[in-house]
BATOR-207718 format. One record per residue (C-alpha): residue number from 1; x, y, z. Coordinates in steps of 0.02 Angstrom, whole numbers. Layout:
BEGIN
  nr     xx     yy     zz
 NUM      X      Y      Z
...
***
This chain:
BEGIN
  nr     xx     yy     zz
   1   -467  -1252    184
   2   -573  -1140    107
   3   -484  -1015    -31
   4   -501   -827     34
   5   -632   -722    -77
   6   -572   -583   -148
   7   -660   -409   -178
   8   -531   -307   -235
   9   -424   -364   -395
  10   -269   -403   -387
  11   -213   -291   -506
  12   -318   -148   -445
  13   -239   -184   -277
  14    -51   -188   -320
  15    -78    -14   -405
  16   -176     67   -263
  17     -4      1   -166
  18    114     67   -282
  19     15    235   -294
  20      6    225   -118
  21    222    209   -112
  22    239    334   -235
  23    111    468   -146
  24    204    442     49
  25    381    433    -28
  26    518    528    -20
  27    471    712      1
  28    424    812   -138
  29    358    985   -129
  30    199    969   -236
  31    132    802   -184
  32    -42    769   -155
  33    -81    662     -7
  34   -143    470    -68
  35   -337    494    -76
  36   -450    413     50
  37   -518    288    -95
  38   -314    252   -133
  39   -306    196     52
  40   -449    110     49
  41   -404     10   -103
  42   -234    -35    -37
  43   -290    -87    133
  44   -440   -192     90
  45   -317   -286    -36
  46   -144   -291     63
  47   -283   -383    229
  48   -332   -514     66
  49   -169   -547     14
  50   -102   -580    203
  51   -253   -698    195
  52   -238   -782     41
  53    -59   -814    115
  54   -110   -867    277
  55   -265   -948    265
  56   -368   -967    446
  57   -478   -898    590
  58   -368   -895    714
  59   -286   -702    699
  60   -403   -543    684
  61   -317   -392    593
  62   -402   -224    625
  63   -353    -89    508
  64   -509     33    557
  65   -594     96    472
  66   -545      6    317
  67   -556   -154    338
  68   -520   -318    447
  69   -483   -504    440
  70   -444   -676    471
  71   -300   -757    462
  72   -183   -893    514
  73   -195  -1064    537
  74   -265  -1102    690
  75   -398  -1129    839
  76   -541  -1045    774
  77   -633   -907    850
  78   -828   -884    831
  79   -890   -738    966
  80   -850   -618   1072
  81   -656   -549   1044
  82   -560   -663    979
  83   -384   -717   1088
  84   -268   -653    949
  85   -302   -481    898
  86   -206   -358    787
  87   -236   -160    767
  88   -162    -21    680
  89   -201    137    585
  90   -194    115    373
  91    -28    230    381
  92     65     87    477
  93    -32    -81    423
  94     46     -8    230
  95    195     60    295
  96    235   -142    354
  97    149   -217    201
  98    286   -115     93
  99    420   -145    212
 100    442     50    249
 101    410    -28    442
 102    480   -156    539
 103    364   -283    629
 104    463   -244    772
 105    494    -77    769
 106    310    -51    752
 107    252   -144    891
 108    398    -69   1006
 109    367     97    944
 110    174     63    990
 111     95     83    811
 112     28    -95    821
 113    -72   -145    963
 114    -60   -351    969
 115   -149   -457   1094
 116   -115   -669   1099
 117     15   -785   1067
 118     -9   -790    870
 119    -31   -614    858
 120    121   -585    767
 121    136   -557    575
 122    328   -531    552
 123    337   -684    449
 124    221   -649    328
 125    275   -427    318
 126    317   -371    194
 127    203   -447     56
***
């Protein structure tokens, strides 16, 4: 199996997540809301990392519109949408990458929109 490309360093990407924890955290009076580039950054590399930890084609992660992805080992999928899909909004997919957000909780709470029998990442949340 091929070894996931990566486009944003992994060092870049661990600090956009940690400035992304310290921005949404507890509640202080003067913060400034995590910048749209800050998201960005933490998305693109939290959906490589899940990747680079489950290598495959058979799960599509949607976090629009930031980014999306392949992963898990699997039957893979070449057109149309694939049988195992996974949605959210950027708030939530980091929220569950940190572990501010249950799997669970998320998808009975309807955050995360998940479609097929593999369509479940609680094993590999948090990173």
């Amino acid at each position: 199996m091929a070894v996931a490309r990566r486009r944003i360093d992994v060092d870049e990407g661990r600090a956009a997540l940690a400035a992304w924890q310290s921005a949404v955290g507890p509640a202080v009076e003067d913060a400034t809301p995590p910048s749209r580039s800050l998201i960005a950054t933490a998305v693109r590399y939290s959906l490589e990392e899940v990747t680079a930890r489950a290598p495959g084609n058979s799960v599509e992660v949607r976090v629009p519109p930031y980014g999306v992805t392949q992963c898990v080992e699997g039957p893979r999928h070449t057109r149309g949408t694939p049988p195992n899909v996974i949605e959210c909004d950027a708030a939530t997919w980091l929220e569950l990458v940190t572990g501010q957000l249950s799997w669970a909780d998320a998808v009975d709470v309807g955050r995360v929109a998940a479609s097929g029998l593999r369509a479940d990442l609680s094993e590999l949340l948090p990173l």
